[in-house]
C-alpha positions as a Markdown table, in Angstrom:
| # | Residue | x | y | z |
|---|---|---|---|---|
| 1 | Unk | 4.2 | 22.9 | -30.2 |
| 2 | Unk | 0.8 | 21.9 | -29.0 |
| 3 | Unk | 0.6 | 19.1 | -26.8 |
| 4 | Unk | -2.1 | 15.8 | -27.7 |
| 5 | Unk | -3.9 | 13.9 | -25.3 |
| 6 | Unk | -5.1 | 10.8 | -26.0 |
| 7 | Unk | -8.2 | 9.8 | -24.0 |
| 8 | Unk | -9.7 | 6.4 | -23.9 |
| 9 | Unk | -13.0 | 5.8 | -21.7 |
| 10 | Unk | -16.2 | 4.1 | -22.4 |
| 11 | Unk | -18.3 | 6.2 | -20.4 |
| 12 | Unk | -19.4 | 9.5 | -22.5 |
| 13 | Unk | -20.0 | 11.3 | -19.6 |
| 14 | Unk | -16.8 | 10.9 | -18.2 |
| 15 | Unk | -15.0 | 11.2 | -21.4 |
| 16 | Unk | -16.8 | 14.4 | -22.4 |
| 17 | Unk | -15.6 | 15.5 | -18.4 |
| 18 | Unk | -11.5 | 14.9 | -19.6 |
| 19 | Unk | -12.0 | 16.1 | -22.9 |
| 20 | Unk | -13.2 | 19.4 | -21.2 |
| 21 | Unk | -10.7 | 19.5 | -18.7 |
| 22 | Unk | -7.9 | 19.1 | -20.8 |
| 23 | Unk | -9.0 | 21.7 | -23.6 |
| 24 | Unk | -9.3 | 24.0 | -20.7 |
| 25 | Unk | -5.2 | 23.6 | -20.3 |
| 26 | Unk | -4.8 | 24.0 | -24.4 |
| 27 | Unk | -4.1 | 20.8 | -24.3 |
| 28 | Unk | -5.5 | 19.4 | -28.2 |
| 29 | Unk | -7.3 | 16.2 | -27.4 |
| 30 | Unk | -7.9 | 12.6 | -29.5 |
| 31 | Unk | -11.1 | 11.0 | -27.6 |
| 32 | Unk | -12.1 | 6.8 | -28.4 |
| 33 | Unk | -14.3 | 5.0 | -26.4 |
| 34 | Unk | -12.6 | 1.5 | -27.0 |
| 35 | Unk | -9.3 | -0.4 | -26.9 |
| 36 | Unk | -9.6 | -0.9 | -30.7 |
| 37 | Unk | -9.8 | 2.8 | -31.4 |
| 38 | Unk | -7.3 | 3.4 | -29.6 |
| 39 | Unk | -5.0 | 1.9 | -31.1 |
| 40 | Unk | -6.1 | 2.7 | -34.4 |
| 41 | Unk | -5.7 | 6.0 | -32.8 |
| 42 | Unk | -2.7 | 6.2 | -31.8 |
| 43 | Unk | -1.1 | 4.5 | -35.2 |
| 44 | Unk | -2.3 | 6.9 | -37.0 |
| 45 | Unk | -1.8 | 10.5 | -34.7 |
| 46 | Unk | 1.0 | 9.5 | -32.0 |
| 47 | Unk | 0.0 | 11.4 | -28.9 |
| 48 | Unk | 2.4 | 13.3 | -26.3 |
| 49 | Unk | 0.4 | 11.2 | -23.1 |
| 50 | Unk | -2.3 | 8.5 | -23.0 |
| 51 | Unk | -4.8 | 8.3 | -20.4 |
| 52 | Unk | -6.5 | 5.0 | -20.7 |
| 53 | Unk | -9.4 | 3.2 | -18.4 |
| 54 | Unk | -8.4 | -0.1 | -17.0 |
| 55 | Unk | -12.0 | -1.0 | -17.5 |
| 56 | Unk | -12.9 | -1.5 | -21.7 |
| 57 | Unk | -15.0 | -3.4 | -23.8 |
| 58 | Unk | -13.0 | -5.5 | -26.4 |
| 59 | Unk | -9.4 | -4.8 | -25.6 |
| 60 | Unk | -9.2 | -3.5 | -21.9 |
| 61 | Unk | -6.5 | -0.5 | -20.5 |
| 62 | Unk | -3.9 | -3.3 | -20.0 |
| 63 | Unk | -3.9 | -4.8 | -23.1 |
| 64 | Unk | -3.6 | -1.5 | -24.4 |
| 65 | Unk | -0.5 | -0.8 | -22.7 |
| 66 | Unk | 1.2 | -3.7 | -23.7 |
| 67 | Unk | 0.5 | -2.9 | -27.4 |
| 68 | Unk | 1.6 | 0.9 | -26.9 |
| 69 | Unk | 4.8 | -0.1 | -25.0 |
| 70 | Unk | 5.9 | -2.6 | -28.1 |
| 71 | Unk | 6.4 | 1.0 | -30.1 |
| 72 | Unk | 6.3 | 3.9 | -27.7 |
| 73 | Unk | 7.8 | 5.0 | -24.6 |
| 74 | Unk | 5.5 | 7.7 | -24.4 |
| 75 | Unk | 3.7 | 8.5 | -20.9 |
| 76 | Unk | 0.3 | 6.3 | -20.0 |
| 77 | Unk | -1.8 | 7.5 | -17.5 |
| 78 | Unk | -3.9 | 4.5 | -16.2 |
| 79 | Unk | -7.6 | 5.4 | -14.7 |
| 80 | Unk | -9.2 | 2.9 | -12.6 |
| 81 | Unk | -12.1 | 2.7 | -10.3 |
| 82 | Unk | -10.8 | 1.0 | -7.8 |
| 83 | Unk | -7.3 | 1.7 | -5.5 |
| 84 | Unk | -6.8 | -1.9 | -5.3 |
| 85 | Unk | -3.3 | -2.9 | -5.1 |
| 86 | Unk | -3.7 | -5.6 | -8.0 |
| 87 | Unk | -5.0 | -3.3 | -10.7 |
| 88 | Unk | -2.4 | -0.8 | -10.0 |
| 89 | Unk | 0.4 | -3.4 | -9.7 |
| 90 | Unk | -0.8 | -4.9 | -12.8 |
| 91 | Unk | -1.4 | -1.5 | -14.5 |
| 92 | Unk | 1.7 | -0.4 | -13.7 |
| 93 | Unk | 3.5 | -3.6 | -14.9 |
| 94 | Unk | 1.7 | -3.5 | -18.3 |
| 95 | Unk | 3.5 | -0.2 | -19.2 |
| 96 | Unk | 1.7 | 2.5 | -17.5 |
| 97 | Unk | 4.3 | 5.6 | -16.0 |
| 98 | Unk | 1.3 | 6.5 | -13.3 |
| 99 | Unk | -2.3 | 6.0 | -12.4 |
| 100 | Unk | -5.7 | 7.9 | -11.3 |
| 101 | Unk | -8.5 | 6.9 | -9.0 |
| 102 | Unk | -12.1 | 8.1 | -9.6 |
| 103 | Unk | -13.3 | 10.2 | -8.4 |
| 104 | Unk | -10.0 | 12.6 | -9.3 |
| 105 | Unk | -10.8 | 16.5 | -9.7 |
| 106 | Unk | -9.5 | 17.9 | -13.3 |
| 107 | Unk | -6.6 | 19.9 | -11.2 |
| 108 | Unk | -4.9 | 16.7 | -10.2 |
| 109 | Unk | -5.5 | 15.1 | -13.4 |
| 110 | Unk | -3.6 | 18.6 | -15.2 |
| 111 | Unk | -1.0 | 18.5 | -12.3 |
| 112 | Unk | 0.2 | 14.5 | -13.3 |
| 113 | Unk | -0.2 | 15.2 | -17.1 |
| 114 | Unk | 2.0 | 18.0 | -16.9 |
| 115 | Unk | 4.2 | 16.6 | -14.6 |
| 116 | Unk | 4.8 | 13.7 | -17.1 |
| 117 | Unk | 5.7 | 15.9 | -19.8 |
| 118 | Unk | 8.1 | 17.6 | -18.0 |
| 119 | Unk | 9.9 | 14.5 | -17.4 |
| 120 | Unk | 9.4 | 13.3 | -20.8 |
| 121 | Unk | 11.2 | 17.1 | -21.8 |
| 122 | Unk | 14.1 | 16.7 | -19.3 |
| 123 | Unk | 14.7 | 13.2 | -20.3 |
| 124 | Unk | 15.4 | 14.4 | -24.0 |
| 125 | Unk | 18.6 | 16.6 | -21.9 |
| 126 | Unk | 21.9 | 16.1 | -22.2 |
| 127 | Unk | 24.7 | 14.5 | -20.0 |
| 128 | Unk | 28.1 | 12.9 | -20.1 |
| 129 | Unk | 28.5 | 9.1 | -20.4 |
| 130 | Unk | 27.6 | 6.7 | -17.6 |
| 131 | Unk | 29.5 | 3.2 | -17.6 |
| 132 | Unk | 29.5 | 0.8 | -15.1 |
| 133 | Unk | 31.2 | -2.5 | -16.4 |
| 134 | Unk | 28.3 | -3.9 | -18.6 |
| 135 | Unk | 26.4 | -1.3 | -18.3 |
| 136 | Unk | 26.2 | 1.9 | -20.6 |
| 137 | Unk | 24.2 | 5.0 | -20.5 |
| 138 | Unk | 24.0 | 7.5 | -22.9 |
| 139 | Unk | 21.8 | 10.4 | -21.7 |
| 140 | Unk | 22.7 | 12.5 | -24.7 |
| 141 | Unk | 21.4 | 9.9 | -26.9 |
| 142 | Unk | 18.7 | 8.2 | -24.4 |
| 143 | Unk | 20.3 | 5.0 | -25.0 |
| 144 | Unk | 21.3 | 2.0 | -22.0 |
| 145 | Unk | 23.3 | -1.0 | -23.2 |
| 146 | Unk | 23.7 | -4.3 | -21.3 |
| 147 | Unk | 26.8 | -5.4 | -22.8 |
| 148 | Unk | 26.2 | -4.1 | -25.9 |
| 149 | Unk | 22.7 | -4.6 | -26.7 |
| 150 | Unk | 20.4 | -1.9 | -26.0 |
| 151 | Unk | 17.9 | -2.3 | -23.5 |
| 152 | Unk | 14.5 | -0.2 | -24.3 |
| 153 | Unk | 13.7 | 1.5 | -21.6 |
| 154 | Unk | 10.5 | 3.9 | -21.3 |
| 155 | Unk | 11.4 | 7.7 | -20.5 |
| 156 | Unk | 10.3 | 7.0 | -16.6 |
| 157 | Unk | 12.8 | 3.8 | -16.7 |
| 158 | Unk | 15.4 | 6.0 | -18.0 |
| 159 | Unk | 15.0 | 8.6 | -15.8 |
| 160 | Unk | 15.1 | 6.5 | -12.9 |
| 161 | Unk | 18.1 | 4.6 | -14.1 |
| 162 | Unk | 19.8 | 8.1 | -14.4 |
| 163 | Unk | 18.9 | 9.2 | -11.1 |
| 164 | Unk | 20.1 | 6.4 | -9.4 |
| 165 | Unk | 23.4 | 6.6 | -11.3 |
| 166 | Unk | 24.1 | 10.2 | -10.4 |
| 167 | Unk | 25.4 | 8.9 | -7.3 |
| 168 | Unk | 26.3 | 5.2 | -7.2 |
| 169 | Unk | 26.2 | 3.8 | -3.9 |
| 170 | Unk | 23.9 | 6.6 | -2.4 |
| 171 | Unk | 20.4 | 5.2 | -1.2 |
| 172 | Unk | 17.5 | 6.5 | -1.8 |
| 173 | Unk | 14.5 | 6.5 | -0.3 |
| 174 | Unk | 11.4 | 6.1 | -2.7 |
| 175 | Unk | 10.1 | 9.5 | -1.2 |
| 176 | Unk | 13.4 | 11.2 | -3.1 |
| 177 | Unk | 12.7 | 8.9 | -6.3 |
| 178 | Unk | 9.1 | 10.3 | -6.5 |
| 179 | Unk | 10.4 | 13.8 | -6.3 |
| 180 | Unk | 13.3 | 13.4 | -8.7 |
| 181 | Unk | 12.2 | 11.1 | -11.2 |
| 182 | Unk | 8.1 | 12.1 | -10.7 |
| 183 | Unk | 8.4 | 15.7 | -10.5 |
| 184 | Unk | 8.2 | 18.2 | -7.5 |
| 185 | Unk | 5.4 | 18.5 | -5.0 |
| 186 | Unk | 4.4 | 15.0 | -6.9 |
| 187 | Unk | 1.5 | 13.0 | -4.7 |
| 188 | Unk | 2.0 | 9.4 | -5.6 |
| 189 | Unk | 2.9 | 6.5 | -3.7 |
| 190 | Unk | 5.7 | 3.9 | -3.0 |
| 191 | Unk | 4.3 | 1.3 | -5.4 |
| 192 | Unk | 5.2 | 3.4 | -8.5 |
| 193 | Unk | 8.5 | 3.1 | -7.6 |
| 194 | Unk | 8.7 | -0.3 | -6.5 |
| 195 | Unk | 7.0 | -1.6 | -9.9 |
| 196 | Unk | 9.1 | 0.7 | -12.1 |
| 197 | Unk | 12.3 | -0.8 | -10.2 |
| 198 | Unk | 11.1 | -4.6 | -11.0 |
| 199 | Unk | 10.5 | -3.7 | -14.7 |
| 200 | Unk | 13.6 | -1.8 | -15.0 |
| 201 | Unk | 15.7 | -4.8 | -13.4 |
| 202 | Unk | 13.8 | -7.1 | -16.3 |
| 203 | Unk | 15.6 | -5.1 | -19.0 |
| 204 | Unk | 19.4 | -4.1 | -17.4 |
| 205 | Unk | 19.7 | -7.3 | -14.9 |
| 206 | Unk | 21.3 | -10.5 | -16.3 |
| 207 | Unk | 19.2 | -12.0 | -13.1 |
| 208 | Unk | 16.1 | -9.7 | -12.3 |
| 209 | Unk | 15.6 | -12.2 | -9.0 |
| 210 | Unk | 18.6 | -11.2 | -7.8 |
| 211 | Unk | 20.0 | -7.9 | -9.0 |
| 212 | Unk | 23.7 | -6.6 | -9.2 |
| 213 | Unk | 22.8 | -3.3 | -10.0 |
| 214 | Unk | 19.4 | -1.7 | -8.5 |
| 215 | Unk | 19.5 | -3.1 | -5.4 |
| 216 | Unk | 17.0 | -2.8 | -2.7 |
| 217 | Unk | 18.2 | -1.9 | 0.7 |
| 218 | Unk | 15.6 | -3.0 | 3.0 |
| 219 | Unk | 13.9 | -0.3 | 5.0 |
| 220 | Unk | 15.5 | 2.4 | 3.2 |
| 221 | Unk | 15.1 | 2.3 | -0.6 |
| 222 | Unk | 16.9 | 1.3 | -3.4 |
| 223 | Unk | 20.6 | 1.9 | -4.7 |
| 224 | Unk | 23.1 | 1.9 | -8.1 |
| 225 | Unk | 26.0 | -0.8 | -7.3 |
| 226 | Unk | 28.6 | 0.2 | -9.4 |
């Protein structure tokens, strides 16, 4: 099955750049160069990934996000010019499973993409049933219920929430969650996992302030109380 990238930049130059890139994988690509066609887009030819600039006319990449994530859980790349924490914080927050810096070079752009849609893949596995009191996971089925009313999670919230219950009580160390949940020999950073934790106590945690389930051990990472 071919796989569809959805690209949305203003810049033509840049855009053509992606498109190029990504054809050069045998990757099929959808390319708009506004938040409007985008989401036009994407309603009517669902993509496998997004890749979306922060920076838009009309609708920008965050807006975007938030309108994907009401339907979709599949995996948004965000591209920004800047490293600053806020935009990425607030990128991430809005929906997006990972983000870019420009200048990136097309190699680490295929490396993420492909390591997002081998997560997306693996999440689709099976597994036996995960309860802990009111919470429910059904890997088989990619389904979490918070007693009794499913929570919709996005594939990387899943994944997360799976790794983490694989071993209740264990800690670990965002290094291990970027590896496990991210993919091997994945380059990202702590923040992706510490944004991806706040959003995923907003849909399992009766009280996201203070958590009875993912809870951060300071210094060392972040654990599944049974």
């Amino acid at each position: 099955m071919t796989t569809r990238i959805l690209t949305v930049e203003d810049d033509e130059r840049i855009r053509t750049a992606l498109r190029l890139a990504l054809e050069d994988e045998g990757w099929e690509v959808d390319e708009v160069a506004s938040g409007e066609e985008a989401l036009i887009a994407f309603g009517r030819v669902p993509a496998d990934v997004v890749l979306v600039d922060i920076m838009l006319p009309g609708i920008d990449g965050f807006d975007i996000c938030r309108a994907i994530r009401k339907s979709s859980d599949v995996p948004i790349v965000m591209i920004t010019a800047r490293s600053d924490t806020h935009d990425v914080v607030a990128g991430l927050e809005a929906g997006a499973d990972d983000y870019l810096t420009k200048p990136f070079a097309p190699k680490e752009l295929s490396a993420r993409i492909r390591a997002l849609l081998r997560r997306a893949r693996a999440s689709d596995a099976g597994g036996d049933e995960i309860v802990f009191n009111d919470l429910e996971i059904l890997p088989d089925a990619g389904i979490v219920r918070v007693s009794g009313t499913e929570a919709h999670l996005t594939k990387t919230e899943f994944r997360l929430l799976v790794e983490l219950a694989s071993n209740p009580g264990k800690i670990f160390s965002r290094e291990v969650l970027l590896e496990r949940v991210w993919g091997l020999g994945y380059f990202g950073d702590g923040r992706l996992v510490d944004v991806h934790v706040r959003r995923l106590r907003t849909k399992i945690e009766p009280d996201p302030a203070n958590p009875r389930h993912v809870v951060t051990v300071r210094g060392l990472g972040y654990k599944l109380v049974p």
